[in-house]
C-alpha positions in Angstrom: 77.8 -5.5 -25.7 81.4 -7.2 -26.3 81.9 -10.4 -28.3 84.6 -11.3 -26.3 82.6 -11.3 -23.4 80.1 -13.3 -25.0 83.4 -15.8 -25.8 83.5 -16.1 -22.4 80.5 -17.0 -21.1 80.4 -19.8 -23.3 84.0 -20.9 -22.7 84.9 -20.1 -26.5 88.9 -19.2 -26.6 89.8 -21.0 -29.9 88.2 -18.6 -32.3 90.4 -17.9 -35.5 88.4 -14.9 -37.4 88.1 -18.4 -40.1 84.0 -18.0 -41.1 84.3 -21.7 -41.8 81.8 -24.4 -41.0 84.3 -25.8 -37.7 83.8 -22.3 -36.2 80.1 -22.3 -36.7 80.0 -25.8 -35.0 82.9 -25.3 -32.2 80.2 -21.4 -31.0 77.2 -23.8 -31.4 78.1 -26.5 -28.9 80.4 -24.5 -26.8 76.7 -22.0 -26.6 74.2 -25.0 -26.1 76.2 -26.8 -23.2 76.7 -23.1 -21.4 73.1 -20.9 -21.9 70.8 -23.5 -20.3 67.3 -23.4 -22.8 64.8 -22.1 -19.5 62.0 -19.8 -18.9 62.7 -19.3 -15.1 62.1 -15.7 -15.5 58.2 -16.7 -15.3 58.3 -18.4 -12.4 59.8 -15.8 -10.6 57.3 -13.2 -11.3 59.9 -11.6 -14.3 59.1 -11.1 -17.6 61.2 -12.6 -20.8 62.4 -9.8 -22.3 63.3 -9.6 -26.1 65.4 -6.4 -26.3 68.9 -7.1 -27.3 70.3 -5.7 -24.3 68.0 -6.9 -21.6 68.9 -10.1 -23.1 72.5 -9.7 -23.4 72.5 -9.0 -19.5 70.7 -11.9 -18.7 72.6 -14.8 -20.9 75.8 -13.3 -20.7 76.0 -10.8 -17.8 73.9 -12.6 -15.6 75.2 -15.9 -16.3 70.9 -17.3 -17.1 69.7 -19.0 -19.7 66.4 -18.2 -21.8 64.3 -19.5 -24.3 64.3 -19.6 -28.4 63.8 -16.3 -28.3 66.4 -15.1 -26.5 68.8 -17.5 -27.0 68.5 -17.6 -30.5 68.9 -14.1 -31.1 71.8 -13.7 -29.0 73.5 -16.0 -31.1 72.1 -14.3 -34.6 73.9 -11.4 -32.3 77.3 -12.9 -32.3 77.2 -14.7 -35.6 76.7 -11.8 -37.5 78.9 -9.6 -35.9 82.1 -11.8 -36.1 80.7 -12.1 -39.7 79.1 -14.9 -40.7 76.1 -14.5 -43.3 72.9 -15.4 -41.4 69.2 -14.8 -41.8 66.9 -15.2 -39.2 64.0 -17.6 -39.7 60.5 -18.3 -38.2 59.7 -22.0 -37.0 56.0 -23.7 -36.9 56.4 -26.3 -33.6 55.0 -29.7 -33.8 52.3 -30.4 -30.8 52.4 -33.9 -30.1 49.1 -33.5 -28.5 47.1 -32.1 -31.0 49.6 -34.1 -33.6 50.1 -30.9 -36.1 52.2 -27.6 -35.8 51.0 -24.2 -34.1 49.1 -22.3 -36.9 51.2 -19.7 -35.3 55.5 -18.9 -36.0 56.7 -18.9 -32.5 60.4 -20.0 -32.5 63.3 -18.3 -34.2 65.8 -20.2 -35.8 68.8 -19.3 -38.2 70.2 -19.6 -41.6 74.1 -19.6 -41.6 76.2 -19.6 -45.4 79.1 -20.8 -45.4 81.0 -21.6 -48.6 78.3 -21.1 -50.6 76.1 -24.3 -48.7 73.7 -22.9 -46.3 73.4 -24.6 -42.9 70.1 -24.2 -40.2 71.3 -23.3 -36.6 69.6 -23.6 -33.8 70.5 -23.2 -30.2 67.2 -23.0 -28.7 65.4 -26.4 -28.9 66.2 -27.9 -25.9 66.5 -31.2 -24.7 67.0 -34.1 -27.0 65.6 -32.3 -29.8 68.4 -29.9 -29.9 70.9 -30.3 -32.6 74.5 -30.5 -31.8 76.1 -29.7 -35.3 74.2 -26.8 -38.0 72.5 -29.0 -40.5 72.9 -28.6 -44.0 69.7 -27.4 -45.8 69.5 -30.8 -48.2 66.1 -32.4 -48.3 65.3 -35.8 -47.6 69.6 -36.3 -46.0 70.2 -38.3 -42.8 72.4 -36.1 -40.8 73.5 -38.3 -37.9 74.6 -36.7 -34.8 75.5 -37.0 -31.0 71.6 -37.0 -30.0 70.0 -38.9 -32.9 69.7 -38.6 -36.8 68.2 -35.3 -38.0 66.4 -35.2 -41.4 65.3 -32.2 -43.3 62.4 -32.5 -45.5 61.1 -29.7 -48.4 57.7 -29.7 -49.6 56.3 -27.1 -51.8 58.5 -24.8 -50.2 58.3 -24.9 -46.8 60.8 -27.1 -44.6 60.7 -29.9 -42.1 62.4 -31.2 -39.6 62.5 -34.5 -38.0 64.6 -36.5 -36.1 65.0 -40.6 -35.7 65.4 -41.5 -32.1 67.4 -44.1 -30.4 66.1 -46.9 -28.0 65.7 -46.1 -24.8 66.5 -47.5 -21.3 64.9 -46.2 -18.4 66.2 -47.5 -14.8 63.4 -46.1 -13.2 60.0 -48.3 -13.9 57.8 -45.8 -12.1 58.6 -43.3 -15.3 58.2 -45.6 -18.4 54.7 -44.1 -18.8 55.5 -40.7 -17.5 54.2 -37.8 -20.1 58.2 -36.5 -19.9 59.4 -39.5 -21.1 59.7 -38.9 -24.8 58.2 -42.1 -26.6 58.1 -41.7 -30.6 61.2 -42.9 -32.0 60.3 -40.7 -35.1 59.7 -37.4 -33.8 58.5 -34.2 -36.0 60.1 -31.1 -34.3 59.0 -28.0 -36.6 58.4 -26.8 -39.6 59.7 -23.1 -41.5 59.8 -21.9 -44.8 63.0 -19.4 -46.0 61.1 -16.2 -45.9 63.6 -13.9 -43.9 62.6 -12.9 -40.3 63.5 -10.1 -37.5 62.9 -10.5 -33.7 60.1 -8.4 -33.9 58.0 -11.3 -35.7 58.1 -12.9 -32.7 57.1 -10.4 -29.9 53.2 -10.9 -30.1 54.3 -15.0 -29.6 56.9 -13.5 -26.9 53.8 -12.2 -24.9 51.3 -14.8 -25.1 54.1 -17.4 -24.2 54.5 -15.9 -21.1 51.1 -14.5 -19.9 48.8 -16.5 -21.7 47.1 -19.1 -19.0 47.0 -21.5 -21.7 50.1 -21.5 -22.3 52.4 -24.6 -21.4 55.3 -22.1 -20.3 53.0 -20.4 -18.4 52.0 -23.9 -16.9 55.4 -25.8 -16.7 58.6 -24.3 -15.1 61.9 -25.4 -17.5 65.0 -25.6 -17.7 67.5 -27.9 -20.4 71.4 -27.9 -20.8 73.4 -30.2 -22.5 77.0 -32.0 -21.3 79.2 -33.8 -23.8 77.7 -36.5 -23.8 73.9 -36.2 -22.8 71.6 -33.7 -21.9 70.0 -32.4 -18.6 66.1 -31.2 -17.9 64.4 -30.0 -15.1 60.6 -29.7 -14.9 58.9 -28.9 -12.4 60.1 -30.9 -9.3 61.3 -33.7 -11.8 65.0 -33.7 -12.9 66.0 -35.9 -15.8 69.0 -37.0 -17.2 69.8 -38.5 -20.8 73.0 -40.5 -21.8 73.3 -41.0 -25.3 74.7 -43.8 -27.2 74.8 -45.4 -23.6 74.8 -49.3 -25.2 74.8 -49.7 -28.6 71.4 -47.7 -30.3 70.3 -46.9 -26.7 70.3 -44.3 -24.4 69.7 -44.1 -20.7 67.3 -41.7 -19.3 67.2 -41.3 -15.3 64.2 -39.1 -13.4 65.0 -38.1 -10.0 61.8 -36.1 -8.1 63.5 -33.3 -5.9 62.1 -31.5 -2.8 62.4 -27.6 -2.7 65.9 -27.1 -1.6 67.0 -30.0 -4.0 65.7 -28.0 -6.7 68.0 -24.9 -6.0 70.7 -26.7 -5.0 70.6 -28.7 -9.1 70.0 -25.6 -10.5 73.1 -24.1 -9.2 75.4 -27.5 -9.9 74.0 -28.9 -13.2 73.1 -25.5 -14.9 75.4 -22.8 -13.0 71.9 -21.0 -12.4 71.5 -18.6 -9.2 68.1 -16.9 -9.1 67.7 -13.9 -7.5 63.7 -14.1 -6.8 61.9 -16.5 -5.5 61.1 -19.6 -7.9 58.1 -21.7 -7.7 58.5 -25.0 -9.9 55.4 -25.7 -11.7 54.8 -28.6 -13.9 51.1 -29.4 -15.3 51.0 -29.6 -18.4 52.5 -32.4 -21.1 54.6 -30.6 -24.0 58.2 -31.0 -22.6 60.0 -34.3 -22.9 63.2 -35.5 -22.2 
C-alpha cells in the first residue's frame, strides 16, 4: 500500500509533511468529495470486506467507495502513517425510528491531536450529516460549517453529537413527505465515549450489517458523495441532490427517480463508480436521508 497513491485517488498534491490542523482538513475534504460513502458491494452479491488490503484495493485501486468501516479505516491508515496522532473510536448511531442509539458500537470514527487540542474525524457519515472540517472535542461549542452547525456534547463521559440544520427548499412537491427527506432541523447523529478502539471491534457489526435481513443495508442500496458545495445520494432508484446555503439559511434539495440504465449511467458521472457485477438497487426501508 503507497500513501502517495492514496494522494492520488483523492486528488491530494499539496501535502507539506506539516502535521498541522490545515493538513488534517485539506485529506479530509479532498477524501469525502472522492471515496463516495456506499455499500454497493451488497447489492452485487460481494461482501464488505474489513482487511486492510482488500480495502485498500477497493477505495484506492479500484477507484469504489465503502462504508464507515472501510472508509474510516483507510483514512486511520493514511493519517497515522504520514504521522498524525490518532486513536480510533467506536460510535453509538442515533435511530430516528426507534428515537435512541443502537445498544450496539457499529461505526468507527477517529481521534486526531494536533497541537496538543484533539479534533473528531470522520469520513464515513454520509450525506448531510457528514462533517466537512474535524471538530474540536469542546462540549457544548457551535462548530459551524459548510453543511450546518455541529455541536459536541459530554455527559458523564460519554460524547454526543448533533447537528442544527438549515431550512429547506424542495422543488419537487411530490417529495416533501418522502421518508428520504430529512425533516428535524435538530438532528442527533451518534454517540461515543474516548475508550480506544481497533477494526476488529467492529467485525461482528461488519457481518450483521451486511447479511443480517434486518438490516437496513441489507434492505436499502447506497451511495453518498459530496461536491464543494452540496452533497449527492442515491438510494435505491431515487437520486437526490442537496445545495447548501442555496438562499440565505436554506438549502435546496432535488429528487430525481431513475430507470435502470439511468442508475448506472449517475453512478458513473456523479460518483466516478464502475461496477463490475451486476447491481440491483433496492430501497425499502427508512434510515437514510438526504
Amino acid at each position: 500500500m503507497d500513501i502517495e497513491a492514496y494522494f492520488e485517488r483523492i486528488g491530494y498534491k499539496n501535502f507539506r509533511n506539516k502535521l498541522d490542523l490545515e493538513t488534517l482538513t485539506d485529506i479530509l475534504q479532498h477524501q469525502i468529495q472522492a471515496i463516495p460513502f456506499e455499500n454497493l458491494n451488497i447489492h452485487c452479491g460481494e461482501p464488505m470486506e474489513l482487511g486492510l488490503e482488500a480495502v485498500f484495493d477497493q477505495l484506492v485501486r479500484k477507484n469504489r467507495g465503502g462504508w464507515c468501516c472501510q472508509i474510516n479505516q483507510l483514512l486511520y491508515w493514511a493519517l497515522t502513517t504520514i504521522g498524525f496522532e490518532t486513536t480510533m473510536l467506536g460510535g453509538n448511531v442515533y435511530n430516528v425510528s426507534t428515537e435512541r442509539y443502537t445498544r450496539d458500537t457499529l461505526h468507527p470514527l477517529l481521534m486526531v491531536t494536533v497541537g496538543g487540542r484533539n479534533y473528531i474525524v470522520d469520513a464515513g457519515y454520509g450525506s448531510s450529516y457528514q462533517m466537512r472540517q474535524p471538530l474540536e472535542l469542546i462540549s457544548g461549542k457551535d462548530q459551524p460549517q459548510v453543511p450546518c452547525i455541529f455541536r459536541l456534547t459530554e455527559e458523564g463521559g460519554t460524547w454526543y453529537l448533533d447537528q442544527i440544520r438549515r431550512e429547506q427548499y424542495v422543488p419537487n412537491q411530490e417529495f416533501l413527505n418522502s421518508e428520504l427527506l430529512e425533516k428535524k432541523k435538530y438532528r442527533k447523529i451518534f454517540s461515543f465515549t474516548l475508550e480506544p478502539r481497533t477494526i476488529e471491534d467492529f467485525e461482528s457489526p461488519n457481518s450483521y450489517l451486511q447479511t443480517s435481513p434486518a438490516s437496513v443495508c441489507v434492505k436499502d442500496s447506497y451511495c453518498a458523495v459530496h461536491t464543494p458545495d452540496g452533497a449527492y445520494c442515491l438510494v435505491g432508484f431515487t437520486l437526490m441532490h442537496r445545495r447548501f446555503s442555496y438562499k440565505d439559511n436554506m438549502d435546496l434539495v432535488e429528487f430525481k427517480t431513475l430507470n435502470v440504465e439511468e442508475v448506472e449511467e449517475e453512478l458513473k458521472k456523479i460518483f466516478n463508480i464502475s461496477l463490475e457485477k451486476k447491481f440491483v438497487p433496492k430501497h425499502s426501508a427508512s434510515f437514510f436521508t438526504i
